[in-house]
Steps between C-alpha positions, in 0.01 A plus 500: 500500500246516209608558142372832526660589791840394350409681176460817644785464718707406184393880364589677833827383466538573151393781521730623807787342290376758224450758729935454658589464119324845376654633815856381452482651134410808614685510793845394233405787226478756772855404648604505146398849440617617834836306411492735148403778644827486761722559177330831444647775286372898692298727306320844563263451232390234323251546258303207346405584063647651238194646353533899409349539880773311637784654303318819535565488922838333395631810254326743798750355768793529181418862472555582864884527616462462843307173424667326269830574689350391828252181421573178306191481276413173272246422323363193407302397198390122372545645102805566248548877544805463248205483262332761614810716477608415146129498420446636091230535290460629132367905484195420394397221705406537875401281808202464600536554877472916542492733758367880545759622696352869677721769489548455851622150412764669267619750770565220738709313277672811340625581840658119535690559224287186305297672268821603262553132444155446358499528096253777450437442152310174655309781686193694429365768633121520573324826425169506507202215603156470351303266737128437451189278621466202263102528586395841497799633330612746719875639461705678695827610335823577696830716335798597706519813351201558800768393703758754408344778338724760295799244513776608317733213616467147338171359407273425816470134524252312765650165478795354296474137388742244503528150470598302820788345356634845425471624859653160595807529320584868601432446821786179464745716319477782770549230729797366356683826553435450847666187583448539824130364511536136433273342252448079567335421153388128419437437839174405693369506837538195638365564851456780760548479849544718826804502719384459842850584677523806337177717539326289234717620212392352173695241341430450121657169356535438160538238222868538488532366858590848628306726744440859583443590805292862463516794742171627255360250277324674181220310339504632123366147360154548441163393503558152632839633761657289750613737670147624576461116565748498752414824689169362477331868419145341423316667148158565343358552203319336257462390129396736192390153307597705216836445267737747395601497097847645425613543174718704289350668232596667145292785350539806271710777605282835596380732239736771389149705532487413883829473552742622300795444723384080479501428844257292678423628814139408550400242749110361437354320773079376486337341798232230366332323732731214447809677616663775338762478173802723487689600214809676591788598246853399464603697144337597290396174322500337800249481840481267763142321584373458848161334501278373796265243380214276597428219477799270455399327237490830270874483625604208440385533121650858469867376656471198231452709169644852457314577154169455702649684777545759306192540314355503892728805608357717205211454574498520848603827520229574258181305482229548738489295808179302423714399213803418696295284715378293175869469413602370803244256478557396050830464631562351817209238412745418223734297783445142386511615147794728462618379172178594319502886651708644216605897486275536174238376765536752728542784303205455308314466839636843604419671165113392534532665827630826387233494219222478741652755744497724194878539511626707198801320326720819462419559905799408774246279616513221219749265570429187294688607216837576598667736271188633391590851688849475544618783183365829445372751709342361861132462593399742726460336797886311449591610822220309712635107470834360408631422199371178336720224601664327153679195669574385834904431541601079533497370846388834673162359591445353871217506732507500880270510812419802669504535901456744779738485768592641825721364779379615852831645602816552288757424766524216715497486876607224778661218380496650112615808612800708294286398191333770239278456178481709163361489229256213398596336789312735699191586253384409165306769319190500217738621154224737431703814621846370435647590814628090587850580473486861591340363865789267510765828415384713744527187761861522444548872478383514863633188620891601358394844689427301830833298473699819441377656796561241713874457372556866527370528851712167584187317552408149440381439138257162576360684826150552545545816573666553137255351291192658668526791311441352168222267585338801614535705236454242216185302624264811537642592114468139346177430710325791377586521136416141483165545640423726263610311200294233618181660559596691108489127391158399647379878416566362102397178544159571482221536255260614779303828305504705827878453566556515087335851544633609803894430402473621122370862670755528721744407247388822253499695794815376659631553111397886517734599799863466372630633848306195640640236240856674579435436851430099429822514275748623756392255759550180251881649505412725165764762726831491618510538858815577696538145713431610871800464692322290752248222482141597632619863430224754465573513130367118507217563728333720254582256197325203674251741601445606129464144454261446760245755386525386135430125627204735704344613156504204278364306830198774507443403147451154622313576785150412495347827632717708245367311229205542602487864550600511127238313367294746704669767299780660789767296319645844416517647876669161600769508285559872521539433875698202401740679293542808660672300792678297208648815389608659852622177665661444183651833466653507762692151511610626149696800583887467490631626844705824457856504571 
């Protein structure tokens, strides 16, 4: 035998000896968890994150007699939800993760009984909207009193806004009346696996050496979920490249002149190429900032040094976007020498800018001297951008990725059957539109619907058959409104002069026909709906449908042969046709059925 004969047969047998030891590893972890899995405890429902879409589903199921009396339901989350629960802040100071809940959002978790345990002076409602194009200035401006003409009730509200943690802990205390549900805080998910000798039930094992063994297993836990690991639902999507600021912001209360009850109701949202910013209020020296930005450097800068960020959020809601553009570039090139980019820097670069766009000190517009308009009666045009942020609040500032996301199916089939996703489990949305966590809400709504109806007709609640409804009710909804918040996002993420035209007319004329922008309103869950007593109802239908043709016109205004007949100059028969179809399809999915 030659040395190189012995030398590779030295490494066969290595590597067979490598090959029995990987085996006899895996071979030992899988008896081990088979062993675990033995000393099962039975569940119903297991449901995997205690996120406000978990405990949503969770305070659902609490709400229902027949359920809560029938099923043993526990959820598990990897966090402390004691803090959650005794979570307390000082009045004036607010988190900076928010949410616009819809006042569909609100009905649904009126009607579990959840909504009285959120502290509503952490609330605010949202009354009116003023979005406009950061490049050809186009505005479109949306009040609920188009909503509910002639109301005589409470004021109309769109939205209400809350922080997360707010929603969190009432949804905890209304689950702590219910002590049925079981809450397993502190405690991760060690491992999921399928029990072969009984219909390939789930078997979650955790941390704390015990395991679940789930007739349904839930998969509230988000973006990265192993329970969509485990059913392996594939996803797709792709990255914005763009980072999301958040911030909590203090400002001037309203003028007495525009409002002399105080409130702050107004929501401001402007696309710029970039991404869009969002300023949405809290109280009435208080608002909430939401702001899409590229590139990550810019960022990166921002998240570092509040002063400077606020100096940028002035004026971004102000200066021109040629001007914005040079910002983002005196700033962002500023990364390697961040100590010399002082405040007094920045601000002086805004006020040359305001100079040369001939911007009147006394006008709205003027931002880079804060407290100049503050006192005294109001410029005239007050009312068209936020107030002018004085101070951003300590240790509200973070920045995070943005993502589209869609799994392919939201309930598992085969061996990862009797397994369901919600939430950002199942999709991750643009936060352009704010509907995130209203997507995830209306996932549970119709799932708890699905699981009543299958307890009340004796059925079985992990069945395919059960689940099917909801998957086919909520994927048309999510897929649709995503797609159109998507193509809104590349619609404003261009500087294109054709598509700059063609967007800013359709926004004046979309902003001329109130029964059209009413139309929009009630299908982003502006209107209370009575919940249809069935999933996939006809009640549904038409709301996905309403969906579908809204996704239909923004999609037109994409399309390259619409934009092209408005450059031609038939931009105005388009969207006529466009919105006319808008407003019946619309319409009609907006109606409350009669009794």
């Amino acid at each position: 035998m030659t040395f190189t004969t012995a030398t590779r047969s030295l490494r066969s047998s290595a590597q067979r000896l490598r090959k029995c030891s990987v085996n006899r590893h895996m071979r030992r972890g899988y008896a081990e968890a088979v062993a675990s899995a033995q000393n099962h405890e039975e569940c119903d429902i297991v449901i995997v994150g205690g996120g406000p879409v978990g405990l949503g589903f969770a305070s659902a199921l609490a709400s229902n007699a027949a359920v809560r009396d029938t099923l043993r339901v526990v959820l598990v989350e990897a966090g402390d939800l004691s803090k959650v629960h005794d979570w307390q802040i000082a009045p004036e100071h607010y988190s900076n993760r928010v949410s616009s809940l819809t006042n569909a959002s609100q009905s649904f978790l009126q009607g579990t009984g959840a909504w009285e345990y959120v502290e509503q002076g952490r609330t605010n409602p949202v009354e009116d909207m003023q979005v406009w194009d950061g490049v050809s200035d186009a505005r479109i401006a949306f009040h609920a009193s188009d909503m509910f003409p002639g109301s005589s009730s409470e004021l109309p509200q769109m939205a209400r806004l809350t922080e997360n943690l707010n929603l969190q802990r009432g949804l905890l205390r209304h689950l702590r009346t219910t002590p049925q549900i079981q809450l397993m805080d502190k405690t991760k998910v060690k491992n999921i696996i399928r029990d072969e000798s009984s219909g390939n039930w789930p078997i979650v094992q955790l941390n704390n050496n015990r395991s679940l063994r789930a007739r349904l297993l839930v998969g509230a836990d988000g973006f990265n979920s192993p329970v969509r690991s485990y059913a392996k639902i594939p996803a797709f999507g792709w990255s914005y490249n763009t980072q999301a600021i958040v911030a909590t912001m203090n400002h001037p209360p309203p003028s007495p002149y525009l409002r002399p009850d105080g409130f702050n109701t107004t929501a401001y949202q402007r696309f710029l190429p970039t991404g869009p910013i969002a300023f949405l209020p809290l109280s009435p020296t208080v608002s909430s900032l939401v702001w899409s930005i590229n590139p990550p450097e810019l960022s990166k800068v921002l998240s570092a040094n509040p002063a400077i960020l606020k100096i940028m959020i002035n004026a971004a809601f102000r200066l021109p976007e040629q001007s914005m553009r040079y910002l983002y570039d005196f700033v962002s090139g500023s990364v390697d020498r961040a100590e010399s980019l002082s405040e007094e820097l920045v601000r002086k670069e805004v006020q040359w800018r305001e100079q040369a766009h001939g911007i009147a000190a006394t006008s709205a517009y003027a931002s880079s001297l804060v407290g100049a308009n503050e006192v005294g009666i109001p410029p005239a045009d007050a009312d068209m951008v936020p107030p002018l942020v004085t101070s951003i609040q300590p240790g509200t500032v973070a920045s995070f990725p943005l993502k589209f996301n869609h799994a392919e199916g939201y309930i598992g089939e085969g061996h990862a059957a009797r397994t369901v996703l919600v939430g950002d489990a199942a999709h991750s949305v643009h936060p352009l539109a704010g509907q995130g966590l209203n997507l995830g809400l209306a996932d549970v709504e119709c799932l708890s619907r699905c699981v009543a109806n299958a307890v009340n007709q004796g059925g079985d609640v992990g069945s395919y058959t059960a689940l099917l409804p909801y998957t086919q009710e909520r994927y048309p909804a999510n897929h649709t409104l995503m797609s159109a918040v998507d193509k809104l996002h590349k619609l404003y993420s261009t500087t294109a002069a054709p598509v700059v035209w063609a967007r800013g007319v359709g926004l004046e004329v979309l902003n001329e026909l109130d029964s059209i922008k009413a139309a929009f309103m009630m299908a982003a869950g502006a209107q209370v709906r009575n919940p249809p007593s069935e999933p996939g109802s006809a009640q549904t239908r038409e709301h996905a449908n309403a969906w579908a043709t809204a996704a239909a016109s923004v999609e037109g205004a994409m399309n390259g042969i619409g934009i092209a007949k408005a450059v031609g100059g038939g931009l105005a028969g388009v969207l006529g046709d466009r919105l006319q179809d808008l407003g019946r399809s619309l319409g009609r999915g907006g109606t409350r059925p009669k009794n």
